[in-house]
TORDREN-525608 format. One line per field, with one value per residue (C-alpha): residue number from 1; residue in three letters; z, x, y. Coordinates in pm, whole numbers, plus 50000, padded with zeros to 5 digits. Each point is the difference from the previous one (the first is absolute). Layout:
<recs>
num <- [NUM_...];
residuo <- [Ala_...];
zz <- [Z_...];
xx <- [X_...];
yy <- [Y_...];
</recs>
This chain:
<recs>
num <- [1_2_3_4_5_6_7_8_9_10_11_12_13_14_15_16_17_18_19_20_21_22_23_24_25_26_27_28_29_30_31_32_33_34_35_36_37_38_39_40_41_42_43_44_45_46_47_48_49_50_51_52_53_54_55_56_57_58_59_60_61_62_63_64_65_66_67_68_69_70_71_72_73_74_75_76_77_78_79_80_81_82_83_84_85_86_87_88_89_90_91_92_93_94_95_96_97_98_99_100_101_102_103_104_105_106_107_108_109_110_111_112_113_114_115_116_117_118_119_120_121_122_123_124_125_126_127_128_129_130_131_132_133_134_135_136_137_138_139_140_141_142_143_144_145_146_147_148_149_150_151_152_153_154_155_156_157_158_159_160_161_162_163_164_165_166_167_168_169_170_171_172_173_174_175_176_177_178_179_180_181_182_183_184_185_186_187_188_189_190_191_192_193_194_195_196_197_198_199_200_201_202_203_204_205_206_207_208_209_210_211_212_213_214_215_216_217_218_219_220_221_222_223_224_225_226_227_228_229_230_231_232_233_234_235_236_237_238_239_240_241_242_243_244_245_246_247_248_249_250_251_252_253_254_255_256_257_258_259_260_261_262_263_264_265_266_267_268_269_270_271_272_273_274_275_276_277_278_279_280_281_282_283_284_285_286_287_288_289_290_291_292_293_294_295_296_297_298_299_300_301_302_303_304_305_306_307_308_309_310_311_312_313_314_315_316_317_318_319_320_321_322_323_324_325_326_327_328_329_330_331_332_333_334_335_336_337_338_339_340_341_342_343_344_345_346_347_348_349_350_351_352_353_354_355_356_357_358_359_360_361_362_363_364_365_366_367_368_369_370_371_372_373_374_375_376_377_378_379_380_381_382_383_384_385_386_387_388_389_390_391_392_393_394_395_396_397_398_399_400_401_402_403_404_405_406_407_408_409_410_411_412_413_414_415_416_417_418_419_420_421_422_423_424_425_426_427_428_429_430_431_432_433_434_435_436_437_438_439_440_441_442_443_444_445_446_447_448_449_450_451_452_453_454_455_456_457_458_459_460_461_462_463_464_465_466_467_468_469_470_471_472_473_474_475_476_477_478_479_480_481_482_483_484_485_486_487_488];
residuo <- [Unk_Unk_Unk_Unk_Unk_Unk_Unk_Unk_Unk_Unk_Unk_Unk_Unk_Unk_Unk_Unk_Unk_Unk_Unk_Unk_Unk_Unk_Unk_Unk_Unk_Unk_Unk_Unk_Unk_Unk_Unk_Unk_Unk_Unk_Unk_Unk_Unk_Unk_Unk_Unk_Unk_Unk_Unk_Unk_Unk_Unk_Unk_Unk_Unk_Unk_Unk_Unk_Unk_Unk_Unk_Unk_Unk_Unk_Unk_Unk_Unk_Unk_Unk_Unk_Unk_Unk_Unk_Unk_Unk_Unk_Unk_Unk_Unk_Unk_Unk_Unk_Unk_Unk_Unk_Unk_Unk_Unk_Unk_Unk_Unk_Unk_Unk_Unk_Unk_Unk_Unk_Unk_Unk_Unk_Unk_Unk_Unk_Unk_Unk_Unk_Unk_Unk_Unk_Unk_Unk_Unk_Unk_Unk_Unk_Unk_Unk_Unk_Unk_Unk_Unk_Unk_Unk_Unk_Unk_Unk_Unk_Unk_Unk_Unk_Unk_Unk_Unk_Unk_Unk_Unk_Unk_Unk_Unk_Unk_Unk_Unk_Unk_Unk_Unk_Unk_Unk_Unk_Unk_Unk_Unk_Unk_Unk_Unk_Unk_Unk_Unk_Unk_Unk_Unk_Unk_Unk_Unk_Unk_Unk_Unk_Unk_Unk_Unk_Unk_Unk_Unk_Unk_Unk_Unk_Unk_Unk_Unk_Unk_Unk_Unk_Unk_Unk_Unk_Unk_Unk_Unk_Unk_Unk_Unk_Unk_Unk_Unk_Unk_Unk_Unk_Unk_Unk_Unk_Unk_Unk_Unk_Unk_Unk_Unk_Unk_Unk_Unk_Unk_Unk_Unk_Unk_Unk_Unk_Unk_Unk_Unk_Unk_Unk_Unk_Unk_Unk_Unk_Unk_Unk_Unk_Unk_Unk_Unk_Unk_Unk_Unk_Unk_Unk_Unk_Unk_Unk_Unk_Unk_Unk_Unk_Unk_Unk_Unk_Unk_Unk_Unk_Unk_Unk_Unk_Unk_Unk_Unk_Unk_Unk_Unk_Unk_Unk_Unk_Unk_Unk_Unk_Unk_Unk_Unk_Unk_Unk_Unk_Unk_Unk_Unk_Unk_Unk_Unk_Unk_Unk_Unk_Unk_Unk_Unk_Unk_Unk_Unk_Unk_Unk_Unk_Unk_Unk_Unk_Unk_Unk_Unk_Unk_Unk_Unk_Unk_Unk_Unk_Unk_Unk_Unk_Unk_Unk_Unk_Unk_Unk_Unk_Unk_Unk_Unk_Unk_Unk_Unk_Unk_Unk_Unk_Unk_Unk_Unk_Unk_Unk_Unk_Unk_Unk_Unk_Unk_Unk_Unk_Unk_Unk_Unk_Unk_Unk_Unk_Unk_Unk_Unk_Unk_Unk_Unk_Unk_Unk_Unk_Unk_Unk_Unk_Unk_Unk_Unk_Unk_Unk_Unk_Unk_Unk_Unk_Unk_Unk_Unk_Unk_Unk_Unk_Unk_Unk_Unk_Unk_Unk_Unk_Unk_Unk_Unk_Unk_Unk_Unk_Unk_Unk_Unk_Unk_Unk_Unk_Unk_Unk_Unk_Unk_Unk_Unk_Unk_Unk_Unk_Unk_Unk_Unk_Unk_Unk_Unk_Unk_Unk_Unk_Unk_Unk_Unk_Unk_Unk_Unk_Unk_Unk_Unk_Unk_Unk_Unk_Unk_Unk_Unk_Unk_Unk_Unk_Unk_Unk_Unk_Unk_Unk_Unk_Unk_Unk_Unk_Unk_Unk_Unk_Unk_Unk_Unk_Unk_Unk_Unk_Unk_Unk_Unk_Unk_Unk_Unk_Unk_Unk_Unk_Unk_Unk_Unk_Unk_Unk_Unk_Unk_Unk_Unk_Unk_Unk_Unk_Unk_Unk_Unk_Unk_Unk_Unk_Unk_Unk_Unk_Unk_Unk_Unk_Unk_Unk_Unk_Unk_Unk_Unk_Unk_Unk_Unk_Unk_Unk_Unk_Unk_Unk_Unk_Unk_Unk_Unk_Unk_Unk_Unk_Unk_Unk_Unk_Unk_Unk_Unk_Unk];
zz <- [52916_49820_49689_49798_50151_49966_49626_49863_50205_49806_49657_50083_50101_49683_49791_50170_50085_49750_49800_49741_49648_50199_49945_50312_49912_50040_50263_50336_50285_50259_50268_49849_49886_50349_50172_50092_49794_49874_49656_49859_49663_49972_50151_49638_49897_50337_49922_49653_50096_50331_49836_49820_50305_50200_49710_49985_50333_50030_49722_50165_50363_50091_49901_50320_50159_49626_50061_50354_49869_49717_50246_50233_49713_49852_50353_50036_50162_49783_50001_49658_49700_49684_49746_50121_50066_50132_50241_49770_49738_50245_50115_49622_49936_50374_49862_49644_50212_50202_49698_49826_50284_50085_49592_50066_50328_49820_49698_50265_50181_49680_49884_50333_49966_49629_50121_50305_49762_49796_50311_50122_49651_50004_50347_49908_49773_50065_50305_49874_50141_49751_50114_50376_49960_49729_50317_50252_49759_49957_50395_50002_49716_50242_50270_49841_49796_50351_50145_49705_50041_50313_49954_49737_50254_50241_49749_49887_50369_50113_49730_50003_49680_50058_50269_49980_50152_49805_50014_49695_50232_50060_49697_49866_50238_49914_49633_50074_50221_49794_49663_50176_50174_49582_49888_50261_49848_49643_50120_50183_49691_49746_50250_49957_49650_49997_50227_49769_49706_50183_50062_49669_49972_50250_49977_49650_50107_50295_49718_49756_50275_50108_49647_49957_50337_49863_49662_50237_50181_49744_49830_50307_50054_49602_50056_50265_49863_49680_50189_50163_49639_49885_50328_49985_49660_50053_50289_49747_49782_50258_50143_50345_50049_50380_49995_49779_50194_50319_49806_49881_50378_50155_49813_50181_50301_49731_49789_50365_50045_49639_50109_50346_49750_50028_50258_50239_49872_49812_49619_49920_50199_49837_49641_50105_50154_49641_49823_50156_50021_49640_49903_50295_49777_49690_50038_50153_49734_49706_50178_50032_49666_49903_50237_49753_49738_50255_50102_49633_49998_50271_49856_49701_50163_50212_49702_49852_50271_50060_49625_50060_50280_49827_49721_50194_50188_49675_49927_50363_49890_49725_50171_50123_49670_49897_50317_49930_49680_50122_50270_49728_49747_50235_50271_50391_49989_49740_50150_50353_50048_49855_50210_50187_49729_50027_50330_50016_49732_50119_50286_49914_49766_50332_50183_49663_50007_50366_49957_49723_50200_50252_49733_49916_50311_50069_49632_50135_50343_49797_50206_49660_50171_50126_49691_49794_50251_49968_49645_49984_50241_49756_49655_50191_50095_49676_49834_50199_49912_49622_50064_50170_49742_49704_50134_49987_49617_49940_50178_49764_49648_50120_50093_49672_49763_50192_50002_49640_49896_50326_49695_49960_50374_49976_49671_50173_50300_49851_49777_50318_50123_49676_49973_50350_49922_49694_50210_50291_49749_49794_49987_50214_49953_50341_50136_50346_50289_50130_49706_49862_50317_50030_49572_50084_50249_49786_49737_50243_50132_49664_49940_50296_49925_49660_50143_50235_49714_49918_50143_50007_50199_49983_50208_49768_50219_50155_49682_49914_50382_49938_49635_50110_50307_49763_49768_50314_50071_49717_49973_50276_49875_49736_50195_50227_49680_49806_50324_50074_49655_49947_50385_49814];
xx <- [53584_49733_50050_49794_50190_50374_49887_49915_50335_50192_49853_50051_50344_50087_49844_50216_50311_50108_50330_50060_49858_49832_49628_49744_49885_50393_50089_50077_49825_50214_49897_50156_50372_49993_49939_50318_50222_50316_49977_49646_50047_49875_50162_50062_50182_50175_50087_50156_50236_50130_50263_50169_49960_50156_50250_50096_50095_50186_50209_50079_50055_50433_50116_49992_49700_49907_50140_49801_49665_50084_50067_49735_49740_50160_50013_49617_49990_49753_49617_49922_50141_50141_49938_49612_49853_49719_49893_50031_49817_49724_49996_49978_49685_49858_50044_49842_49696_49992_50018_49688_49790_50045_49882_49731_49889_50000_49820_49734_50010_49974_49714_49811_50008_49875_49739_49948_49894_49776_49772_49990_49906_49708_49899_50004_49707_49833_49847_49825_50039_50275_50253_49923_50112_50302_50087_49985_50215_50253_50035_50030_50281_50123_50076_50135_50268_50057_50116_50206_50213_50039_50130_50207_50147_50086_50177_50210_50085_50086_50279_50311_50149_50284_50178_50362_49961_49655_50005_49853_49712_49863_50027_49845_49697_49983_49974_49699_49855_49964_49905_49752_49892_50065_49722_49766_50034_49965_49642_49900_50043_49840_49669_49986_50102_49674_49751_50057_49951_49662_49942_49946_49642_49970_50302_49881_49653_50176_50231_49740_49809_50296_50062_49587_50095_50219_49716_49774_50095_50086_49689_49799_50186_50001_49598_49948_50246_49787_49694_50096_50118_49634_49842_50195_49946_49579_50025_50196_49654_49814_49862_50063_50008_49945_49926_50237_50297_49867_50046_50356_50096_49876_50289_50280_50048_50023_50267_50190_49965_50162_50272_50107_50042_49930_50219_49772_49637_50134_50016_49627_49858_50195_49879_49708_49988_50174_49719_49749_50160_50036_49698_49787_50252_49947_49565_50094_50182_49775_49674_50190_50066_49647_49882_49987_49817_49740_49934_49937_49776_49814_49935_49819_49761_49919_49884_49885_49765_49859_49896_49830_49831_49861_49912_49795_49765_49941_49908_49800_49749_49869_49906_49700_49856_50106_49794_49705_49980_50067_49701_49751_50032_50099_49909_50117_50225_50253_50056_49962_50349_50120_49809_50347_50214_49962_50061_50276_50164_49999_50166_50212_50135_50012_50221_50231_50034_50034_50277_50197_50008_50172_50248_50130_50057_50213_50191_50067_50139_50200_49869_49960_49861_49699_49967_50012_49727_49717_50057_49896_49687_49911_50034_49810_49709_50019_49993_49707_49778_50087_49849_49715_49905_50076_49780_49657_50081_50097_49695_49767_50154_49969_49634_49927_50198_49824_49673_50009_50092_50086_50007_50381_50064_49792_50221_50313_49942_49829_50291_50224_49783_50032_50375_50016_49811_50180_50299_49847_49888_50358_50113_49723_49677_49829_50155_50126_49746_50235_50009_49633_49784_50124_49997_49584_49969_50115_49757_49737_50142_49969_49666_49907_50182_49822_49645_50068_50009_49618_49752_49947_50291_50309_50293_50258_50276_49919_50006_50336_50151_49845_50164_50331_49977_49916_50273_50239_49859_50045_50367_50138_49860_50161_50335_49972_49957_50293_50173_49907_50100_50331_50089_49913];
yy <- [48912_49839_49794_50267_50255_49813_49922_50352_50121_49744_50098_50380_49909_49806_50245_50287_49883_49763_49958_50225_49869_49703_49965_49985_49661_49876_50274_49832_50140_50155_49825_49681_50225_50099_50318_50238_49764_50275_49807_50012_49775_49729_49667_49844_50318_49994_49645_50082_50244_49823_49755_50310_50195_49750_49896_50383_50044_49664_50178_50331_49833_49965_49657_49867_50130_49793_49699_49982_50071_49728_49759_50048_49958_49717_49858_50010_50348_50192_49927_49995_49820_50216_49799_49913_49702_49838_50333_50222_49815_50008_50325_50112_49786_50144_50366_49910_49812_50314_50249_49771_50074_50357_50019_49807_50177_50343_49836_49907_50313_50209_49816_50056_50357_49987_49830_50189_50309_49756_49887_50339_50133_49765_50107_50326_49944_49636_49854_49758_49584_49917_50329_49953_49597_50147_50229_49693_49750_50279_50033_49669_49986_50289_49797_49709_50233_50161_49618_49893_50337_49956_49640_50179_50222_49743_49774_50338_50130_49608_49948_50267_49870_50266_49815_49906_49676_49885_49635_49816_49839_50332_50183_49666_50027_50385_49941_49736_50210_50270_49849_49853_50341_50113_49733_50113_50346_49898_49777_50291_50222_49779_49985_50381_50004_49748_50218_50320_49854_49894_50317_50143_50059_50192_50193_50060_50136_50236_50170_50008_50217_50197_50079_50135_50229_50308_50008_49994_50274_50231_49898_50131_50341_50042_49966_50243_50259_49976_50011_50343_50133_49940_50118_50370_50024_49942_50282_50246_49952_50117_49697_49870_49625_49989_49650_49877_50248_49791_49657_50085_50137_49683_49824_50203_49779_49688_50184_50058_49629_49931_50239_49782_49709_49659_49927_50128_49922_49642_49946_49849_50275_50272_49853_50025_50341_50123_49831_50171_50326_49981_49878_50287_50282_49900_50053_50309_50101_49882_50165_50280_49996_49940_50299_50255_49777_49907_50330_50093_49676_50125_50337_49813_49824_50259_50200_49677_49916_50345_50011_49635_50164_50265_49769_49762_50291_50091_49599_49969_50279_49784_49659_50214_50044_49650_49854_50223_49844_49637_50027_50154_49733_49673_49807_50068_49724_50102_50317_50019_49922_50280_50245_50087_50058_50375_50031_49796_50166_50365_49806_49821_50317_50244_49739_49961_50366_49992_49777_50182_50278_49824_49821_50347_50088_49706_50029_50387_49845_49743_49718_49796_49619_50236_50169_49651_49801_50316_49999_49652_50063_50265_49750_49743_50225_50120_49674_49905_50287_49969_49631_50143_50296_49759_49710_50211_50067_49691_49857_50189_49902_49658_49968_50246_49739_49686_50188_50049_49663_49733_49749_50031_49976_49660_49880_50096_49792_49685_50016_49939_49700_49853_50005_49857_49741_49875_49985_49813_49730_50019_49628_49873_49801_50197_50322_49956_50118_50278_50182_49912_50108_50364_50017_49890_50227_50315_49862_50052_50315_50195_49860_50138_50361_49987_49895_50342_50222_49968_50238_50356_50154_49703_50025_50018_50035_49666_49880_50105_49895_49644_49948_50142_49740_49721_50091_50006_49674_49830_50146_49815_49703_49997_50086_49665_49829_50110_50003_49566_49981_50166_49787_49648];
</recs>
């Protein structure tokens, strides 16, 4: 028998079978009352009642059968004193050295076991460095308690402090032997008592994870029974959710997985799985919620667009007109680019239609991410003809205002130099050559746009493209001024 093996037999059997009232830290294991002994009690109860035992039948015994046994003890005959002595003395200090360290051994082995749930909490849920070398310290702890019990064991089964003819040598020598195998206990003991209080960190961290594990769980198959609530109650409305029925039945398996527990997937991957589960039902379960609302949305700009549609054929048959007039009264230059714009309207209004067509048919289908993205073609081609039709009116009220008075479009951007200027000199005696050269140059520029405008046919839209590039000019300019400035 191992000592592991001897030690958890001697704990069960002093946990079992002990005296009546007796604690299991005091109860003496049976292997050191005796097996098959007739009288179980202990030897210091056995002790106690001998002299009136033996005084009692001395009594009831025939006077000379009396007077026999009398003489042969005074004589020398009988093996142990009555009235004690040195032996006996002995013997009673053995069994209280003995009765210290069977305590003491199921102190240790007691504590072992506490501990024994505490690593294997932490395993449970941490496998990190510091619980693999926790594991490895405790193994070693292991083995140490496992050689200390078994010295306990030996010192207990060497010693039968029950014998009638104990000498005081030897029930001296038992009672050092087994304090000693008591102190070896008691060091033991404290080295564990040392190495779990070490061990609270991570012990701490495992239970604060077990505890997050039932939440967790519930949390997850709280979210997917609400996300199949909302999903039955969109498909009562008429609508059918096929992708978002697919979503919520891709999370079965994972819900079967929560089920089996984290015994068999392990704790961190189990939060995790309940996590995501939750977090996968939960969008479920607000889009589904949303559904009805978005098909509603839908609806509008369907109707929204269409009448934008309409609006802007109505729009695209006026930029001929518009042109017409721009290529009677000005140059080739400020219109030519505009030549398209009909064209590309009429276009760009047959695809929009083209593509609202096929938006319904998608909202009617229920397939609502196809519906959504041809919307948005449609807005964008819509957005991009308004910007079309609207740039050959706006070209024309420009070059009329410019044409009858380019005087204010000269202010306005002289105005800009100016102010530039005053801050490129601000709190210096010469303005600084990165920001003066490209101030010069837009001097020139404008003179130049301005010197364009004589003769008998100007081009006024090269007029107004060279003053809104000077003004652009001039504006960042002043930008990597304030910008130096607000650095320093």
């Amino acid at each position: 028998m191992t000592a592991r093996a001897a030690r958890e037999w001697l704990v069960t059997t002093a946990t079992n079978e002990g005296p009546e009232g007796a604690s299991p830290a005091t109860a003496e294991p049976r292997a050191v009352r005796g097996l098959g002994r007739a009288d179980a009690r202990p030897a210091a109860h056995r002790r106690r009642g001998r002299p009136v035992r033996d005084l009692l039948t001395l009594t009831l015994l025939p006077l000379p059968v009396l007077a026999a046994a009398m003489s042969t003890a005074f004589a020398g005959g009988g093996t142990r004193k009555w009235f004690g002595g040195r032996a006996e003395s002995q013997r009673a200090e053995a069994q209280a050295a003995k009765d210290a360290a069977a305590a003491a051994f199921y102190e240790l082995d007691t504590a072992q076991r506490d501990l024994r749930i505490s690593i294997e909490t932490i395993t449970a849920v941490d496998d990190s460095p510091a619980a693999r070398r926790a594991v490895g310290d405790f193994e070693q702890l292991g083995a140490r308690i496992d050689e200390v019990s078994g010295q306990y064991i030996t010192a207990v089964d060497a010693h039968d402090l029950d014998r009638d003819d104990l000498e005081a040598s030897v029930a001296s020598r038992a009672r050092a032997d087994l304090t000693q195998a008591k102190d070896q206990l008691t060091r033991t003991k404290q080295d564990l008592d040392r190495f779990a209080r070490g061990l609270g960190p991570l012990l701490g961290k495992a239970e604060t994870q077990l505890a997050r594990l039932a939440p967790s769980v519930e949390r997850a198959r709280q979210a997917l029974l609400a996300a199949t609530t909302a999903l039955d109650a969109v498909r009562r409305s008429g609508l059918k959710a096929d992708d978002l029925a697919g979503r919520l039945a891709a999370l079965g398996p994972e819900l079967t997985k929560l089920n089996q527990g984290a015994g068999q997937h392990g704790v961190p991957e189990t939060l995790e799985r309940a996590e995501r589960v939750a977090r996968d039902a939960e969008s479920v379960r607000a889009e589904a919620e949303r559904l009805p609302e978005r098909a509603a949305e839908i609806d509008r700009r369907l109707v929204s667009l269409r009448t934008r549609a309409q609006a802007l054929t109505t729009r695209a048959g006026q930029v001929e007109p518009v042109l017409s007039e721009l290529r009677r009264r000005f140059t080739a230059p400020c219109w030519q680019d505009l030549q398209g714009v009909p064209e590309l309207a009429a276009e760009n209004v047959r695809q929009a239609e083209t593509k609202l067509a096929e938006a319904r048919a998608a909202r009617d289908a229920q397939r609502w991410p196809d519906a959504t993205a041809l919307l948005s073609t449609v807005r964008a081609l819509l957005n991009a003809t308004d910007e079309s039709v609207s740039a050959a009116a706006d070209r024309l009220h420009r070059l009329n205002a410019v044409a009858e008075d380019p005087q204010q479009e000269i202010d306005r951007t002289r105005f800009a130099i100016r102010d530039a200027q005053r801050l490129a000199m601000a709190g210096r005696s010469t303005p600084d050559p990165r920001h003066a050269r490209p101030l010069d140059d837009s001097v020139a520029r404008l003179d130049r746009a301005v010197a364009g405008l004589e003769g008998r046919h100007p081009d006024y839209w090269h007029f107004l493209t060279e003053t809104e590039g000077v003004r652009q000019t001039v504006g960042r300019v002043v930008a990597q001024i304030r910008e130096e400035r607000g650095g320093a």
